[in-house]
matplotlib code that plots the C-alpha trace (Angstrom):
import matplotlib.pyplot as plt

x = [95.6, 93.9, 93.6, 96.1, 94.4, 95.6, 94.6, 95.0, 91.9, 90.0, 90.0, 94.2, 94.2, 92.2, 94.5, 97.3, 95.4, 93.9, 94.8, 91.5, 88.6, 86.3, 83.2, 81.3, 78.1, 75.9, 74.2, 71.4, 72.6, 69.7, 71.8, 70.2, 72.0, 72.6, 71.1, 68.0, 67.4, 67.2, 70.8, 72.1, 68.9, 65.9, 65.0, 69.2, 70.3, 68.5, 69.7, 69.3, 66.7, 68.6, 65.9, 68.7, 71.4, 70.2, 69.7, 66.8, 68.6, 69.4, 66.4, 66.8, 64.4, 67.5, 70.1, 74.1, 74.4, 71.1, 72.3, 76.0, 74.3, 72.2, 74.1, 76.8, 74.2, 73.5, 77.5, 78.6, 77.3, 80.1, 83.5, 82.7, 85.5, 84.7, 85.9, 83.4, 83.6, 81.3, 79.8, 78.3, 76.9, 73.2, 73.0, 75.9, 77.6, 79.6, 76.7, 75.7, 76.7, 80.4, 79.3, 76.4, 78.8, 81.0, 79.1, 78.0, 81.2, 82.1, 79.0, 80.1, 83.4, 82.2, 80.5, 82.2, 84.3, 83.8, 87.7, 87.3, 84.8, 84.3, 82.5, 80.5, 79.8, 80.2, 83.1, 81.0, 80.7, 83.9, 85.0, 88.2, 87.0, 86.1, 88.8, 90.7, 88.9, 89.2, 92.7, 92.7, 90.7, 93.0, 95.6, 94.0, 91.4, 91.2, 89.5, 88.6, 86.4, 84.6, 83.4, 81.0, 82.5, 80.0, 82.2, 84.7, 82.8, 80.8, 78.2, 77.1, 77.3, 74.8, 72.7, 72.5, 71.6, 74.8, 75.2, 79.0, 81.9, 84.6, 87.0, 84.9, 86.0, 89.8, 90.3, 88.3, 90.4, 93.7, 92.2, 91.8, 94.9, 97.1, 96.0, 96.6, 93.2, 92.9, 90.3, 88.1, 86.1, 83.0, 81.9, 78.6, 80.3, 77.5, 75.8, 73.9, 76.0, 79.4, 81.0, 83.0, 86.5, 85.6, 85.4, 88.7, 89.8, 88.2, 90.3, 93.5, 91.6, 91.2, 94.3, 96.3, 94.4, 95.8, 93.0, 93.5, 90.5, 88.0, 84.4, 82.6, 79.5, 77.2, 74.2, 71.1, 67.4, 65.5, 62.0, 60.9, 63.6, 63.6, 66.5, 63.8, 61.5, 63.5, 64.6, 60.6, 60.6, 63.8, 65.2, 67.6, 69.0, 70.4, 72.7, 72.7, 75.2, 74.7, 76.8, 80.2, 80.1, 80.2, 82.7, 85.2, 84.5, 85.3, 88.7, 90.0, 88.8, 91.1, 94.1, 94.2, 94.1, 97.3, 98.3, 98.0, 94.6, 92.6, 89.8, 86.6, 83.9, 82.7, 78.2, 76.1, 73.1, 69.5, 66.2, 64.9, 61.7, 63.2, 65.1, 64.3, 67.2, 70.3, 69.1, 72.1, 71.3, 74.9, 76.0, 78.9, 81.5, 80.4, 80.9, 84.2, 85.3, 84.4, 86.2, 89.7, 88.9, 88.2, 92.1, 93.2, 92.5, 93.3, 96.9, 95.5, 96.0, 95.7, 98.1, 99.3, 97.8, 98.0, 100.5, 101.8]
y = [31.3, 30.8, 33.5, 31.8, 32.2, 34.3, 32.0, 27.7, 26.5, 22.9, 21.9, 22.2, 20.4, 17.5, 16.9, 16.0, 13.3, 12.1, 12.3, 12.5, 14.8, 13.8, 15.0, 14.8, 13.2, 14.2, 11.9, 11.7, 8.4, 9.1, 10.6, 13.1, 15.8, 15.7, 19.5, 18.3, 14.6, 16.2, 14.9, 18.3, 20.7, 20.8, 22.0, 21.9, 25.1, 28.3, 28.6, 25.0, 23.7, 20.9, 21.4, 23.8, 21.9, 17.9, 17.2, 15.4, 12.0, 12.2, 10.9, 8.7, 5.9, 5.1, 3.6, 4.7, 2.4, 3.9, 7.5, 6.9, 5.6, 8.0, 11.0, 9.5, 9.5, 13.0, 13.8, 11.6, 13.3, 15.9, 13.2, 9.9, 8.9, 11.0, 9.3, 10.2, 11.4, 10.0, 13.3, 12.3, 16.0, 16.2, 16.4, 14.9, 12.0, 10.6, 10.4, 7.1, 3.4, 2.6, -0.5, 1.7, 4.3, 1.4, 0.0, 2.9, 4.5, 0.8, 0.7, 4.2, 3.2, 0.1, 1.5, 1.5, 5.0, 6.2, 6.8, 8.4, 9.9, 13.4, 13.4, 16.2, 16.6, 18.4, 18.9, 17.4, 14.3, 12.6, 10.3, 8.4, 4.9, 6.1, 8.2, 4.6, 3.3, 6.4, 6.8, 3.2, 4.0, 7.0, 4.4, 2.9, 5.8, 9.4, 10.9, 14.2, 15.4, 18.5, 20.1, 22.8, 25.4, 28.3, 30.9, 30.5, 33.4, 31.0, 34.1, 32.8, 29.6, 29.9, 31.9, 29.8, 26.8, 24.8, 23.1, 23.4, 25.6, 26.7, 24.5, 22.0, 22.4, 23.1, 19.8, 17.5, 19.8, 18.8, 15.6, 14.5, 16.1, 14.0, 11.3, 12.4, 12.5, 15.9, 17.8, 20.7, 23.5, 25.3, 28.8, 31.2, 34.5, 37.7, 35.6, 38.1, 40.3, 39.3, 42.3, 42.8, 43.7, 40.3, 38.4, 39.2, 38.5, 35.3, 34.4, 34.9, 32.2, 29.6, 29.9, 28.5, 25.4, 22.0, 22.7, 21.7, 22.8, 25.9, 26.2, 29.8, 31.3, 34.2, 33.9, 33.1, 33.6, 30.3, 30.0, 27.9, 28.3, 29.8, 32.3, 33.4, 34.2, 35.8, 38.0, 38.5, 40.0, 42.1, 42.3, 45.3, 42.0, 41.6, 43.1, 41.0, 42.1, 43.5, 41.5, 44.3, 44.3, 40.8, 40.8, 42.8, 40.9, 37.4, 39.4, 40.7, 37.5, 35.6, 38.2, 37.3, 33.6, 30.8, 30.8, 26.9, 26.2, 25.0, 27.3, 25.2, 27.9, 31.6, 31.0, 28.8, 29.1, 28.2, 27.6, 30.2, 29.2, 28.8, 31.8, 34.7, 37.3, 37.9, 36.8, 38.1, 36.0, 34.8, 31.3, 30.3, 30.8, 34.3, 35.3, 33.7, 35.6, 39.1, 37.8, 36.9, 40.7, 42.3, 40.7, 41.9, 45.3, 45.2, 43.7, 40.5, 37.6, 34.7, 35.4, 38.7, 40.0, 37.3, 37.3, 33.3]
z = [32.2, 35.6, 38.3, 41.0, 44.4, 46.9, 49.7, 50.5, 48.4, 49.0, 45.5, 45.8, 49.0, 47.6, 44.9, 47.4, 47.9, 44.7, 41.2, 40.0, 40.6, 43.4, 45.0, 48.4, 48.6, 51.2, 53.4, 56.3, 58.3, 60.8, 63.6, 66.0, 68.5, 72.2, 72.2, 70.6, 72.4, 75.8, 76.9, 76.7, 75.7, 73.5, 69.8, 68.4, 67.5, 67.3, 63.5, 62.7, 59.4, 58.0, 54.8, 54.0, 53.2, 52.4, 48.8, 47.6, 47.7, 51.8, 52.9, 56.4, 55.0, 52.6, 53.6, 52.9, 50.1, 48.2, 49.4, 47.5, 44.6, 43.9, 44.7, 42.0, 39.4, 40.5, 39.6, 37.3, 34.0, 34.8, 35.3, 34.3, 36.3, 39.7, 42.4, 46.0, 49.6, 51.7, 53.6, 56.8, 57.0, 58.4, 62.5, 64.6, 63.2, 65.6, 68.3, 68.5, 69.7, 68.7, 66.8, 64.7, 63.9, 62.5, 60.7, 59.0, 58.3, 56.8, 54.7, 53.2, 52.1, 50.3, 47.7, 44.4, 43.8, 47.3, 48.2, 52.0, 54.6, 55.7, 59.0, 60.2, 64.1, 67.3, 69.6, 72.6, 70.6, 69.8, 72.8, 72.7, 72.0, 68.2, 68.0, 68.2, 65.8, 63.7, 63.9, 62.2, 60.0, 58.6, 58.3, 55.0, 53.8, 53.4, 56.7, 57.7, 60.9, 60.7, 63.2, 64.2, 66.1, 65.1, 67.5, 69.9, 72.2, 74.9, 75.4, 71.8, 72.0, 74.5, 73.2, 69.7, 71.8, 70.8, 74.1, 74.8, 74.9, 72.6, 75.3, 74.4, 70.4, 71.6, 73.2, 70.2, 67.9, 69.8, 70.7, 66.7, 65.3, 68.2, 66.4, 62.4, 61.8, 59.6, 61.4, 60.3, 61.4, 60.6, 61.8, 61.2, 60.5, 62.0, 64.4, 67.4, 68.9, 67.3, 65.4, 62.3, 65.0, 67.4, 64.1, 62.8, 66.7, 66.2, 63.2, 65.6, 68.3, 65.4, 64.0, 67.5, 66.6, 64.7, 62.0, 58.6, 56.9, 57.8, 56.4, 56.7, 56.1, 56.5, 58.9, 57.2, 58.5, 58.1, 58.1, 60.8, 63.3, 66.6, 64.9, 62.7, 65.1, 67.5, 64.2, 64.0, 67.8, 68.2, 64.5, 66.0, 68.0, 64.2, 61.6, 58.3, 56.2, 52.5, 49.9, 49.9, 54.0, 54.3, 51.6, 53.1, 56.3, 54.9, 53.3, 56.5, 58.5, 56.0, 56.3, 59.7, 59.7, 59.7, 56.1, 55.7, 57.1, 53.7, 53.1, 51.6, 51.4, 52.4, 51.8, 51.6, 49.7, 51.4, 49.4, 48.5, 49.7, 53.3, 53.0, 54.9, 54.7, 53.2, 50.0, 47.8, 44.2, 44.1, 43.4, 45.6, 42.2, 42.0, 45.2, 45.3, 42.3, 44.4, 47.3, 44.9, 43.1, 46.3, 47.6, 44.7, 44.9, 48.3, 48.5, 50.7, 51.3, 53.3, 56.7, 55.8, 59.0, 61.2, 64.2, 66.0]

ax = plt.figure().add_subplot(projection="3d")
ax.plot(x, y, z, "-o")
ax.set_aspect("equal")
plt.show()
């Protein structure tokens, strides 16, 4: 018998909306940022190598189409029958022309199998004429907007080279739920200068929002980024976490958030050739099993500490 989960899981979630399995397939549509174009800054974020997390088949000199296709035949020797997400995941995906961002989103969803889109982007970047067009969208497809909050401290923000403000993520949160677009979230959990107490505090900030789904994961060194070198000049700027601290961290951080917000991940896991530090050797699976035994032992779960 299976090991029930003592917190809102993504794989449950998904099956509210689909009978069968289905899978998100990454894709670079070519985008850029407004913090790396010179609208809002220069370089992107401080943390940012997006090495880290494109498969081999996101390349920008393929388009959508190619992208889907090849990240099925990448999946489907595990579920023949796997129906697809279109991810929208490298850079910010909603920053563009109206009419490019259309056309790509359309493109996605006609490939055979692909049943919705998850967008990934920023909170700066979602004005009201897409939303429109989004909120039609979610009328005939499965439709989720993710977006990268990283902290809701400003003093951070700033310092990670985001280029706006955790208002800015509260009204595109607001903004995108109004409209019964599920929205998401994703934060960096041990960024500089955030500690174990204004984490779990931080929990209690996201949990006033209309989020449906919550991405988190520890900070990673990566080689290449301004991150790393800072880490190089004032490493006591830093505390990486060992595998058991960030543990417990990512149990007490869940205690404290709203018991329905869907929980999707806790790492991610760089190249190890990028890689600087933590390098723990865990898949994501295996880390998730220690977070469920460490609950376990601990009486926790999901909203038994937070307070509406």
């Amino acid at each position: 018998m299976d090991t029930p989960f003592l917190y809102t899981d993504f794989s449950t979630f998904l099956r509210k909306y689909f009978p069968e399995k289905v899978q998100k397939i990454s894709l670079n549509a070519g985008f850029t940022c407004p913090n790396r174009d010179g609208v809002k800054g220069q370089g992107g974020c401080t943390y940012c190598n997006n090495q880290t997390f494109n498969p081999e088949y996101c390349k920008t000199e393929k388009s959508i189409t190619q992208q889907l296709e090849e990240g099925k035949l990448f999946f489907a020797h595990k579920y023949p029958q796997m129906k697809y997400l279109a991810y929208f995941q490298a850079y910010t995906n909603t920053y563009g022309e109206l009419d490019e961002l259309k056309r790509k989103y359309e493109e996605a969803l006609q490939v055979d199998g692909v049943v919705g889109l998850v967008i990934g982007t920023r909170p700066d970047c979602m004005p009201d004429n897409l939303l429109n067009f989004l909120e039609e969208l979610n009328k005939t497809h499965f439709l989720l907007v993710e977006y990268g909050i990283e902290s809701t401290n400003d003093i951070t923000l700033k310092r990670i080279n985001r280029g706006h403000t955790y208002a800015n993520t509260v009204d595109a949160v607001e903004r995108t739920a109004a409209r019964g677009i599920l929205s998401g979230g994703h934060v960096i959990l041990g960024l500089p200068g955030e500690t174990h107490d204004e984490l779990v505090v931080q929990a209690g900030e996201l949990s006033k929002l209309p989020l449906s789904t919550l991405k988190m994961h520890q900070l990673q060194l990566i080689r290449g980024t301004r991150m790393a070198r800072e880490y190089e000049l004032c490493p006591q700027d830093f505390h990486l976490f060992e595998v058991d601290e960030y543990i417990d961290l990512v149990v007490d951080y869940i205690r404290h958030l709203r018991p329905d917000i869907v929980l999707e991940r806790f790492v991610s896991q760089s190249p190890k050739e990028l890689l600087i530090a933590p390098d723990w050797g865990l898949k994501n699976y295996e880390f998730t099993a220690k977070v469920q035994k460490r609950m376990k032992e601990l009486g926790a779960y999901q909203g038994k500490s937070y307070r509406d």
